[in-house]
VEXFIKE-234473 format. One record per residue (C-alpha): x, y, z; residue number from 1. Coordinates in Angstrom, 1 decimal, decimal comma. Example, Ala and Ser with C-alpha at 12.3 -4.5 7.8 and 13.67 -1.06 7.14 Angstrom:
// residues 2
   east  north     up num
   12,3   -4,5    7,8   1
   13,7   -1,1    7,1   2
***
This chain:
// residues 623
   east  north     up num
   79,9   93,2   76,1   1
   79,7   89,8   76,6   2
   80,9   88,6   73,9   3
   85,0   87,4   74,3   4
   86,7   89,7   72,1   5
   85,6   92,2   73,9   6
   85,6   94,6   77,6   7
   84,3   97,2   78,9   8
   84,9   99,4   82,2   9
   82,6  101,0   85,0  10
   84,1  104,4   86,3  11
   82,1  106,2   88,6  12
   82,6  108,7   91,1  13
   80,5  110,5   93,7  14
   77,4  110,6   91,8  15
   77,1  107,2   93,1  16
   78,3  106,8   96,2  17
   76,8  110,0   97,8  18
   73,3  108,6   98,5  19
   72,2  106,6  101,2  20
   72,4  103,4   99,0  21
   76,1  104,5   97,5  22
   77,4  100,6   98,3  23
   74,2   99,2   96,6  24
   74,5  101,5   93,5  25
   78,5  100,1   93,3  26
   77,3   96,8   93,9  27
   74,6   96,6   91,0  28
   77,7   97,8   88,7  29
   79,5   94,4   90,4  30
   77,1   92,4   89,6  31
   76,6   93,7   85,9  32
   80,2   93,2   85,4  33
   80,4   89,7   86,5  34
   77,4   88,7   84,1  35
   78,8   90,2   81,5  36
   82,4   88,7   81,8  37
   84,6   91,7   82,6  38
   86,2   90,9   85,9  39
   89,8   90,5   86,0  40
   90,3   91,1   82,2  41
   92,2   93,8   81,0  42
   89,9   96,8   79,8  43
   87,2   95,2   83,1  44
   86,3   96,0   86,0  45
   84,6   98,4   88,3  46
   86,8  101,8   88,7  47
   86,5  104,6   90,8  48
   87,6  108,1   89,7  49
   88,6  109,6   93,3  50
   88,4  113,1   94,4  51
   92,1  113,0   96,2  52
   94,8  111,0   94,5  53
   94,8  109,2   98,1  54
   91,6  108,3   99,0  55
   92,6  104,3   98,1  56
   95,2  105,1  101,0  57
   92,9  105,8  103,4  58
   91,0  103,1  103,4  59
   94,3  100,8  102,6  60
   95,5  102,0  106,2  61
   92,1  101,6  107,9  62
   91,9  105,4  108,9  63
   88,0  104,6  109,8  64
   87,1  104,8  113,5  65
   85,7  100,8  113,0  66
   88,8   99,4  110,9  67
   92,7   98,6  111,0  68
   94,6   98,4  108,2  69
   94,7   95,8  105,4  70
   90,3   95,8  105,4  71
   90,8   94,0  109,2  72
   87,8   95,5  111,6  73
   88,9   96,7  114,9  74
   87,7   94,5  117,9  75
   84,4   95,4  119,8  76
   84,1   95,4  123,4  77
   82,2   91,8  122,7  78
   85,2   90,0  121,8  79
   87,0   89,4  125,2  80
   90,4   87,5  124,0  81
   92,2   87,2  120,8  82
   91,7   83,6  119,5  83
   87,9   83,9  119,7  84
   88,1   87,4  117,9  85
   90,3   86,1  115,3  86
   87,8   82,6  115,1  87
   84,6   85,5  114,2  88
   86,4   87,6  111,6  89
   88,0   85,2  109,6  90
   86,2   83,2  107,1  91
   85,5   79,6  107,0  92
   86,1   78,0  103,7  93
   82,8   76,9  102,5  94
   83,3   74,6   99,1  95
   86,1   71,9   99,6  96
   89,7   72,5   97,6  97
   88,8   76,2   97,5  98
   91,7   78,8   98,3  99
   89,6   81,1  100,6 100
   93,1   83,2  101,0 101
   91,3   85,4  104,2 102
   91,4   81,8  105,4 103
   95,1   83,8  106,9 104
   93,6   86,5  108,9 105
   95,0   85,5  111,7 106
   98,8   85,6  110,5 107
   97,8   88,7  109,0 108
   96,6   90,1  112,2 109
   99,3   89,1  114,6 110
  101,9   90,5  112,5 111
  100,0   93,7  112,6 112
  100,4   93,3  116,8 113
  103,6   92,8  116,5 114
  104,4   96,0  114,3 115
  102,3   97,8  116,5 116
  103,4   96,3  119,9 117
  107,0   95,1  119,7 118
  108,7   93,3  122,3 119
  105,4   93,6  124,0 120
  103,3   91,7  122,1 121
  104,3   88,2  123,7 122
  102,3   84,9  123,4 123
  101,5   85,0  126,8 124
   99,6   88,4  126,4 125
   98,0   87,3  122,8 126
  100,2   89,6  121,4 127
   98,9   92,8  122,8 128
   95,3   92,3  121,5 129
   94,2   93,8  124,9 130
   96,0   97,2  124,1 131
   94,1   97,6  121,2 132
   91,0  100,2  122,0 133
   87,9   98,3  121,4 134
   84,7   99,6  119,5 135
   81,6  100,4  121,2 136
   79,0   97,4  119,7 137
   76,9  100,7  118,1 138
   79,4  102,2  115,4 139
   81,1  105,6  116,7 140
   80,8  107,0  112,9 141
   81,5  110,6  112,0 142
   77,4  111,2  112,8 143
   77,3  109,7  115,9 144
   81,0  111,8  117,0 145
   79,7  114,9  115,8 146
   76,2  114,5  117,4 147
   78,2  113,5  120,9 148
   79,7  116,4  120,2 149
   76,6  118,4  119,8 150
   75,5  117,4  122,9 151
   78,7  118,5  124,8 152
   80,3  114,9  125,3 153
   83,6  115,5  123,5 154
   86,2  117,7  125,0 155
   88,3  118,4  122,4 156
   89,1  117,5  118,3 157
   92,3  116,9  116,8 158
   91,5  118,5  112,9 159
   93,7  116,8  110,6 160
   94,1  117,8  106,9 161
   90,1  118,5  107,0 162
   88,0  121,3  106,8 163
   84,6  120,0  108,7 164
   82,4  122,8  108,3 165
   82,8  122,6  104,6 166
   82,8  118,8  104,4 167
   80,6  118,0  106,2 168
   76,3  118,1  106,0 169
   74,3  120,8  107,8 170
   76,9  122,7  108,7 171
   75,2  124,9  111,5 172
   74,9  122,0  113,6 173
   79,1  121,0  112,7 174
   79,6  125,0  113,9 175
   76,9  124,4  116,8 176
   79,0  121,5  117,9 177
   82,4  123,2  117,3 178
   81,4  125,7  119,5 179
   80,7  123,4  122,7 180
   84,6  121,6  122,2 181
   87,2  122,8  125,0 182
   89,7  122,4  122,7 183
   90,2  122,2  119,0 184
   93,7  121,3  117,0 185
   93,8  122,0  113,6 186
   96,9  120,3  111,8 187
   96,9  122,0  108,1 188
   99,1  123,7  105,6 189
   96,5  126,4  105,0 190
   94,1  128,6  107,2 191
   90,4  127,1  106,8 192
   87,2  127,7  107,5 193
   87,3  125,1  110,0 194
   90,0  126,9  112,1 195
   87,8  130,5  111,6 196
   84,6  129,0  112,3 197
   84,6  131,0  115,6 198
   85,0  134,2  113,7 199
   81,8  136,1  112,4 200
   81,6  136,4  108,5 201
   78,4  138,5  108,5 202
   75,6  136,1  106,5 203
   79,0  133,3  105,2 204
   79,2  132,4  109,0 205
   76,6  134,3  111,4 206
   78,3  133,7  115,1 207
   78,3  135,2  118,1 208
   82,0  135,0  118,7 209
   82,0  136,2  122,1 210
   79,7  132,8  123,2 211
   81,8  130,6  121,8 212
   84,6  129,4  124,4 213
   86,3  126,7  122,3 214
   90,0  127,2  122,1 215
   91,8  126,9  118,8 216
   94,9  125,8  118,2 217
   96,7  125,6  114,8 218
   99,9  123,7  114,3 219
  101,2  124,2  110,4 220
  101,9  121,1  108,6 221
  103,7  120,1  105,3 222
  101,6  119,9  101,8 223
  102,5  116,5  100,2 224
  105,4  118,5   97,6 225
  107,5  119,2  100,8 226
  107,8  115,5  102,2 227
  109,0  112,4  100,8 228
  106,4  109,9  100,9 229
  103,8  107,5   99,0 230
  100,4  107,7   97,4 231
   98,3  105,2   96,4 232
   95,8  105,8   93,9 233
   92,9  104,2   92,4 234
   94,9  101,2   90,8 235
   96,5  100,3   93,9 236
   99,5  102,0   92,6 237
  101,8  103,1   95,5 238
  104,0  105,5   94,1 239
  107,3  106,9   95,9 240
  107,4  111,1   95,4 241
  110,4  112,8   96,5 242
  110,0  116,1   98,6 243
  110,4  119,2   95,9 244
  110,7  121,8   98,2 245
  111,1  123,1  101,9 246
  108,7  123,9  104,2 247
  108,0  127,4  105,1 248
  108,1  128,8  108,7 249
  107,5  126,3  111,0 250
  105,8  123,8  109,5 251
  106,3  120,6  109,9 252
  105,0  117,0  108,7 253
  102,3  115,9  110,6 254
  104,5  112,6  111,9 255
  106,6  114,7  113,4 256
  103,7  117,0  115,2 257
  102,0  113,7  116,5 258
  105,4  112,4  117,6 259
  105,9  115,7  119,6 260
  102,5  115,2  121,4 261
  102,9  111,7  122,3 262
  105,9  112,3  123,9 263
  104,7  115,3  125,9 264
  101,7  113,5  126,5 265
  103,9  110,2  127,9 266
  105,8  112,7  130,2 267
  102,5  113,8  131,6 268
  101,6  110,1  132,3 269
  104,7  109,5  133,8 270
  104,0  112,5  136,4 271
   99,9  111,7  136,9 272
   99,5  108,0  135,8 273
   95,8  107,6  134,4 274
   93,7  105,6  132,5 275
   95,6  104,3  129,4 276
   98,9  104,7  130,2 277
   99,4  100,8  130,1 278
   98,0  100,8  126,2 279
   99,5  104,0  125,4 280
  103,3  103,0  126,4 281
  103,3   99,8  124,7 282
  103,2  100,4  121,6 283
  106,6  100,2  119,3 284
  108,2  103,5  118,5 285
  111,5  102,3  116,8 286
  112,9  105,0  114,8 287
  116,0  106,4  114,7 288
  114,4  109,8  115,9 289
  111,2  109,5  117,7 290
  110,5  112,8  117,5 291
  111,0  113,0  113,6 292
  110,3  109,5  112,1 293
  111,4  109,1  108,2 294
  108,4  107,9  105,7 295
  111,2  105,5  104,5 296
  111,0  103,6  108,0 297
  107,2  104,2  108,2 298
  106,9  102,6  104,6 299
  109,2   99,8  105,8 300
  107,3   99,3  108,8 301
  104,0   99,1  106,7 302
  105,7   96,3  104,5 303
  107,0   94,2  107,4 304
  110,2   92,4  108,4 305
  111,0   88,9  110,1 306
  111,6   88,9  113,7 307
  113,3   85,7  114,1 308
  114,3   83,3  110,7 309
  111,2   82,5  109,0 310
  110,9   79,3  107,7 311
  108,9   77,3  104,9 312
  107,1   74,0  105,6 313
  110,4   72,1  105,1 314
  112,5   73,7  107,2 315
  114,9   75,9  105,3 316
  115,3   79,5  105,9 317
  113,4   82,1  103,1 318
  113,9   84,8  105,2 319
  116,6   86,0  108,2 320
  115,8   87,2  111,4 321
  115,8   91,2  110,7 322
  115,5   91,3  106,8 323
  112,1   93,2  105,4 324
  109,8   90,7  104,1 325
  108,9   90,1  100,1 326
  105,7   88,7  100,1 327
  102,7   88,8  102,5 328
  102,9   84,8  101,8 329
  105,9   85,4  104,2 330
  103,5   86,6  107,5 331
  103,6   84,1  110,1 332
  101,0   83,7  113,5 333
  103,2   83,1  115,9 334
  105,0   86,3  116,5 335
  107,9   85,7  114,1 336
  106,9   88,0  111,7 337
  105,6   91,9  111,9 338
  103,9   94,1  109,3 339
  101,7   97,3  109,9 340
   99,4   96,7  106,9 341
   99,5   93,4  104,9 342
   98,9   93,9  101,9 343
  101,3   96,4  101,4 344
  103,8   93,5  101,7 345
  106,5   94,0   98,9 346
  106,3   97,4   98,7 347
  110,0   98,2   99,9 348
  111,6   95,0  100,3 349
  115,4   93,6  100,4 350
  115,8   94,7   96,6 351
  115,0   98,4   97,5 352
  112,1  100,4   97,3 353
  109,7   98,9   94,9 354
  107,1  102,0   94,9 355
  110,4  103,9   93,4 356
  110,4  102,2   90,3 357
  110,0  103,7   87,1 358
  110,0  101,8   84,2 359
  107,6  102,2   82,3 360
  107,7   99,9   79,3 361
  104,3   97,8   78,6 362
  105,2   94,7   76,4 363
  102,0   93,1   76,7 364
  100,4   96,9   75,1 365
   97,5   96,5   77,5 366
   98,7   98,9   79,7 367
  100,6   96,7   82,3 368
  103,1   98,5   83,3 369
  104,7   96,0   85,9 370
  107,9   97,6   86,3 371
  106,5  100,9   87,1 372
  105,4  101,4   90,9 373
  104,8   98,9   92,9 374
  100,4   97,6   93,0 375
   99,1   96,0   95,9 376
   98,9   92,9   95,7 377
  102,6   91,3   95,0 378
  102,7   94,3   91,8 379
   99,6   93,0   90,6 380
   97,5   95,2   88,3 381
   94,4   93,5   87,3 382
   92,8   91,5   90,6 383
   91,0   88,3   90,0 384
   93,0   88,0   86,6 385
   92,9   83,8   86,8 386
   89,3   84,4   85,0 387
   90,5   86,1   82,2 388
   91,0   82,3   81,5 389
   88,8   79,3   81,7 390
   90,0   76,6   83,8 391
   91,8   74,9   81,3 392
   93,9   77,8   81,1 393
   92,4   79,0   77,7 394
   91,8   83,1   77,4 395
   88,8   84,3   76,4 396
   90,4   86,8   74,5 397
   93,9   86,0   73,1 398
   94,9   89,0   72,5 399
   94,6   90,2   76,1 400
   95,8   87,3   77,7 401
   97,2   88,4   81,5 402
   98,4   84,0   82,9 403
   99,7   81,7   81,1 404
  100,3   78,2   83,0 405
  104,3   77,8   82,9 406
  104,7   74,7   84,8 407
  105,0   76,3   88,0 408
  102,6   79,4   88,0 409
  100,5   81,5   86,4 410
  102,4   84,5   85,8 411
  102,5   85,6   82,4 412
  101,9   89,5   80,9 413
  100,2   89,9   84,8 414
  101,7   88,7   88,2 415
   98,7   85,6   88,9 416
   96,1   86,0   91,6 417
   96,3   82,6   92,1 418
   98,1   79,7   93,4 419
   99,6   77,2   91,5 420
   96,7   75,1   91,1 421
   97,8   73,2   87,1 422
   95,4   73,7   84,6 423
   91,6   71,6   84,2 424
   91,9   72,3   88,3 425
   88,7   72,7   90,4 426
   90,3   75,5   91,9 427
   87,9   78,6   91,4 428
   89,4   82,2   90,2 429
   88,2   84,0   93,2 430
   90,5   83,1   95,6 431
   89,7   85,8   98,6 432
   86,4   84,6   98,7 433
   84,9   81,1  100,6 434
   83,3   79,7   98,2 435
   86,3   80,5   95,0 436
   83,4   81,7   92,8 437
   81,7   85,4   92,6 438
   78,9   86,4   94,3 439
   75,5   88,2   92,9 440
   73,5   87,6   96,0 441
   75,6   88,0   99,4 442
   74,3   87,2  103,1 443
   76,1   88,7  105,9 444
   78,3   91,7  104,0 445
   76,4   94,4  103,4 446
   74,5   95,8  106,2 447
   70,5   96,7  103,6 448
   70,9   93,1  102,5 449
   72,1   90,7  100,7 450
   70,9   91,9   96,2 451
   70,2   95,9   95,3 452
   67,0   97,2   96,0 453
   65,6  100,5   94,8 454
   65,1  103,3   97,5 455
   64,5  106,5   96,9 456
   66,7  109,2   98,7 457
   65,3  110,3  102,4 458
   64,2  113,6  100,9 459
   62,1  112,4   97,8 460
   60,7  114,9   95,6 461
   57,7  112,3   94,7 462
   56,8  111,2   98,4 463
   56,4  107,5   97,9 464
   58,3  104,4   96,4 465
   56,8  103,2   93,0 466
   58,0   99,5   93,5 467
   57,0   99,2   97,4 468
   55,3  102,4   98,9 469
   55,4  101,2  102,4 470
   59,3  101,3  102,3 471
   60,2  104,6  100,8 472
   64,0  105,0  101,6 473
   67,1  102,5  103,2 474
   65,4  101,3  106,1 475
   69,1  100,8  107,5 476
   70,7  104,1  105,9 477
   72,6  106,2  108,7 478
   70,5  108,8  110,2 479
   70,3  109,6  114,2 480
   67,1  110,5  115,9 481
   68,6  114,0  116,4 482
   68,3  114,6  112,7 483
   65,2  113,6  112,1 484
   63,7  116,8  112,7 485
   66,0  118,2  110,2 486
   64,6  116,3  107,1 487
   62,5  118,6  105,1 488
   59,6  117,6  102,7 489
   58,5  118,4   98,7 490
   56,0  120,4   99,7 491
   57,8  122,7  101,0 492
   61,1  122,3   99,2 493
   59,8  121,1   95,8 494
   63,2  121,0   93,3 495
   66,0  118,6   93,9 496
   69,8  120,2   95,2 497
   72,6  118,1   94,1 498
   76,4  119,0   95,0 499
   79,7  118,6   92,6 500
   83,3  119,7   91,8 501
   84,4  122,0   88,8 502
   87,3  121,4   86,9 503
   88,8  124,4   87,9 504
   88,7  123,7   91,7 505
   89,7  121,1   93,9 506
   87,6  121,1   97,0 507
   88,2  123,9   99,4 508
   92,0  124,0   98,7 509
   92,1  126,0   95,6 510
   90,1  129,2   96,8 511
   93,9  129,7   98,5 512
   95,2  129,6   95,0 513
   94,8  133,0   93,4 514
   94,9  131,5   89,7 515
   91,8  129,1   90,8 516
   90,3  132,1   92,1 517
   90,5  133,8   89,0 518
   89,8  131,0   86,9 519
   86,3  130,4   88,6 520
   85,6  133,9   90,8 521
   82,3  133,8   92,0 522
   80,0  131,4   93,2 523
   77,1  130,3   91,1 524
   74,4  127,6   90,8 525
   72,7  126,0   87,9 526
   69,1  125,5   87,1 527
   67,4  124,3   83,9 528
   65,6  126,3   81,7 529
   62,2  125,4   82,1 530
   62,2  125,8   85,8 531
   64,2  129,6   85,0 532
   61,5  130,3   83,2 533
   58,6  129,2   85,7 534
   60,7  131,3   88,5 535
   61,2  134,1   86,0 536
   65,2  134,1   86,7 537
   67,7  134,7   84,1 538
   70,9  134,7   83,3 539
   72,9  137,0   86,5 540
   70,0  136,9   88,7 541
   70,8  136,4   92,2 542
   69,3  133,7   93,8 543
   68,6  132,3   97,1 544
   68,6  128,6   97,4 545
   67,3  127,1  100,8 546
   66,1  123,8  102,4 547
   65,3  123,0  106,3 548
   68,6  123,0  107,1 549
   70,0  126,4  106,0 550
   70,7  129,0  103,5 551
   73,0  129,8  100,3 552
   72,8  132,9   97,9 553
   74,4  132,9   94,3 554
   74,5  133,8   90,7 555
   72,1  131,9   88,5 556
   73,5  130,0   86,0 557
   70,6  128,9   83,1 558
   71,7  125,9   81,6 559
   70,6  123,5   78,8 560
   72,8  120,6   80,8 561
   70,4  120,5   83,5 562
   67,4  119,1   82,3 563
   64,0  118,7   84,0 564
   63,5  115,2   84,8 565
   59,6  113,0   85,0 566
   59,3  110,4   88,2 567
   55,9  109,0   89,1 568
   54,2  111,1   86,5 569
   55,6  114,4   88,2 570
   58,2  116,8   86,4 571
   61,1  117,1   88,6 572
   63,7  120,2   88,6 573
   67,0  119,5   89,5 574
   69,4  122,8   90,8 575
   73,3  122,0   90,3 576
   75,4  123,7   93,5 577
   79,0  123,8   93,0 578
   80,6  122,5   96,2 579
   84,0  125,0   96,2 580
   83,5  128,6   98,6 581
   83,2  129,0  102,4 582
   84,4  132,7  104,1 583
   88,5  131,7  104,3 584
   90,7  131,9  101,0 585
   92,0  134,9   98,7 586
   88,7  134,9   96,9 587
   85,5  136,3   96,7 588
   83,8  135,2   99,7 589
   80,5  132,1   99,2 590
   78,3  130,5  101,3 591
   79,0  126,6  101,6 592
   76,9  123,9   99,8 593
   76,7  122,2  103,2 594
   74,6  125,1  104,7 595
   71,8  122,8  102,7 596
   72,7  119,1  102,7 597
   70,9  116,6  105,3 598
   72,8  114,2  107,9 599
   71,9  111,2  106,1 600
   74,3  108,4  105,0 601
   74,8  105,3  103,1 602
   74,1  101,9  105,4 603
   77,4  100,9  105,0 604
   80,1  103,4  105,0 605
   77,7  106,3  106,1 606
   78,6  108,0  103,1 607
   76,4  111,4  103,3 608
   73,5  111,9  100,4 609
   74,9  114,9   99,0 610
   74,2  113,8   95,7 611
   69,8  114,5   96,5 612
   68,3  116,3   98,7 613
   65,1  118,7   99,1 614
   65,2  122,8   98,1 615
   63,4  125,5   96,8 616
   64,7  128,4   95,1 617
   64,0  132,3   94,5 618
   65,3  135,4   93,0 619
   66,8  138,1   95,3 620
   68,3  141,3   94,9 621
   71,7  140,7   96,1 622
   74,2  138,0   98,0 623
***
């Protein structure tokens, strides 16, 4: 859709991030995009349809063992002192005039030291960059914690709102590993497998509980309807919900049971000082309760506030000492200003809680509903918007025009991702990156290099790589020596497994819901109907599905929408396995999808390749 008058969107989901070149796959729709014209037009872009309505959250607030918030990396033991840390991370601007806004990491950073670190986070100390934990130089990713655990290196597991054994690949060695904690703290609403997995289940969950000494603890949390709070969704949207309705028992929101143990735990420090006291103690716990802080001061503490009178580059006063900032334009490096994550920066700011807002009205009838929410960055809702325009300020399409050069700005039906650069300016649209212009080949950001390549998935079904047969699969992708073993072959697992969701489930919450349960009863898995037919099963049959790793048995569901597939000259069967049963809920018991899935993952976020992987499959006489 090249042509002006028009757009067109990518959405895509799992299907193509769940492979072990999931960045490359999104990258390839990037690039697409950007040759075709639709980035930061309204109708563009590349979209994600997520499996949680907070998944943009989590990696908004850095909750990734290698990042902080805002998309800053956490430091590695390499880089001793703050100044030469902040020199590596933040970009250099490469082409003359450009606005290279990461260019501002550092007052971006320091404010986040400050939020984190209070009073002591000083000059003299760099702020407190030396209380920050630093990163071992080989990324501690959920593989390599999980194998540590394996091996008996990890004491004990604090389980928050996740259910491991299900989520995870190859769950006998996540229960094998389970098994050899001290310890394990499961923070949830709901019982789940995860907090059972020491219980035997018969064939679901074949243990020997008497051999397994870990002890389990389960503290009951709040589901998101009985807490005020925010989520923030594929758009960037961070929308305010109010709590509906009160928690049962004793439940409580997870704040509050994380403020409980650091306090215990500072109260054992105090009485047996130990390694990490010094790191632990300083950081800032200003809330009017420590025990019970308020997602209203935990929002305001994400947008930021000026610690002393922030001043522009003439001298006058845009914001006082103690008022929450408006802008992330407002972040200083010098210990003046503090914010816990950047770019939520005018979120909740001296107008009131912008994520509260509710107004809905589009004018522009394109679907930009500026007074509704509040979208990171500054309320915008299309990024990289200043090339819906050329640089003369003309729009490609007229009647989707998002900036309009006022004499001042840009801000028009859209707020501007862009300065205030007049129009015919050399000043390139793509302001976060070095160069100002988009990128089709990159060196230096993705980890299996710098333009998509074609790979085929660890466990092929055809044994080689049409395009280059000495490099069959991601040279880089995320596998440990450990689970090498574990890989399996299409000789003797000749069909291809692939995981998804069904409408009426979500994940492993819903077998707890008794309407779910009835609405999808019984596990099942679909096959084509050519390979039903060379396997003689029909309709009902019971089935057993297997692959090196494990086991799962279920109704066989013949389908037309699975279809066999030819690659390299070879027919190849595909066998659909619904994601959604384990041994806990109010439903009919299942065997998890994970019991067959390798410990492979994407090079770059070690994504696991749930999405293909090796099986073979029979028919049985019962589950």
């Amino acid at each position: 859709t090249s042509a002006p008058d028009k757009a067109a969107t990518f959405l895509y989901a799992l299907g193509w991030t769940q492979h072990s070149v999931g960045s490359q796959n999104i990258r390839t729709m990037a690039i697409i995009q950007l040759l075709l014209g639709n980035i930061g037009v309204a109708g563009g872009g590349v979209n994600a349809l997520r499996g949680h309505s907070n998944v943009q959250g989590i990696t908004d607030l850095g909750l990734f063992p290698h990042m902080l918030t805002g998309y800053m990396p956490l430091p590695t033991e390499k880089d001793t002192d703050l100044n030469a840390f902040l020199d590596r991370i933040t970009p250099k601007t490469t082409v003359a005039g450009q606005v290279n806004y990461w260019q501002n990491t550092p007052k971006f950073f320091i404010s986040l030291l400050k939020s984190f670190y209070g009073d002591n986070a000083t000059a003299e100390n760099e702020f407190g960059y030396h209380f920050l934990p630093k990163q071992e130089m080989v990324r501690f990713d959920h593989f390599r914690f999980i194998d540590a655990m394996h091996q008996g290196k990890v004491n004990g597991y604090f389980c928050q709102g996740f259910n491991p054994i299900a989520s995870y690949p190859n769950k006998e060695k996540i229960i094998s590993a389970l098994s050899k904690l001290k310890y394990l703290v499961i923070f949830d609403p709901l019982i789940t497998d995860t907090s059972e997995f020491w219980k035997n289940y018969g064939e679901y969950n074949d243990v020997k509980t008497e051999d397994i000494q870990t002890e389990v603890f389960r503290l009951p949390t709040t589901c998101f309807t009985e807490e005020d709070g925010s989520i923030a969704n594929s758009g960037r949207w961070l929308q305010w919900h109010w709590k509906g309705s009160e928690p049962p028992a004793e439940a409580k929101p997870d704040v509050e049971i994380l403020s409980e143990i650091r306090e215990a735990l500072l109260e054992m420090y105090h009485e047996k000082p130990g390694q990490g006291l010094e790191s632990f103690a300083a950081m800032s716990w200003n809330y009017a309760n420590p025990l019970e802080p308020k997602a209203e001061e935990l929002a305001k503490e994400n947008n930021g506030y000026a610690l002393e009178d922030v001043k522009d580059a003439d001298g006058n006063v845009v914001v006082k000492k103690g008022e929450l900032l408006s802008s992330f334009a407002q972040l200083r490096d010098d210990g003046t200003t503090a914010s816990s994550c950047w770019i939520y920066a005018g979120q909740w700011t001296p107008k009131g809680n912008q994520m509260a807002n509710r107004d809905n009205s589009d004018p522009s009838d394109l679907g930009n509903t500026l007074g509704w929410a509040f979208a990171w960055p500054l309320n915008r809702r299309i990024i990289y918007n200043r090339a819906s325009a050329d640089l003369s300020g003309k729009p490609w399409n007229p009647k989707r025009q998002l900036v309009k050069w006022n004499g001042k700005n840009w801000n028009y039906v859209d707020v501007a991702d862009y300065g205030t650069a007049p129009p015919g300016s050399p000043v390139m649209p793509f302001i976060m990156q070095p160069e100002g212009v988009s990128c089709l080949f990159v060196l230096g950001r993705m980890v299996d290099g710098p333009f998509p390549e074609h790979y085929e998935p660890f466990e092929t079904p055809i044994g080689t790589n049409p395009l280059h047969p000495n490099v069959i699969s991601n040279p880089v992708a995320r596998i440990l020596s450990n689970d090498q073993d574990a890989i399996g072959t299409a000789a003797d697992f000749p069909y291809i497994g692939t995981t998804y969701r069904l409408t009426e489930h979500f994940h492993f919450w819903t077998k707890n819901a008794l309407l779910n349960v009835i609405a999808q009863p019984e596990q099942f898995v679909e096959i084509g109907e050519i390979l039903a037919a060379e396997k003689g099963i029909t309709n009902g049959d019971t089935v057993k599905v297997t692959s090196k790793r494990g086991y799962i048995k279920a109704v066989a569901v013949v389908t037309k929408r699975i279809r066999s597939l030819e690659a390299d000259g070879k027919p190849i069967h595909t066998i659909g396995i619904p994601i959604h049963w384990g041994f806990s809920g109010v439903g009919k018991k299942g065997f998890f999808a994970n019991n067959l899935t390798p410990r492979v993952g994407d090079a770059n976020t070690q994504t696991p390749e749930f999405k293909s992987f090796l099986v073979n499959i029979e028919k049985v006489t019962e589950v």
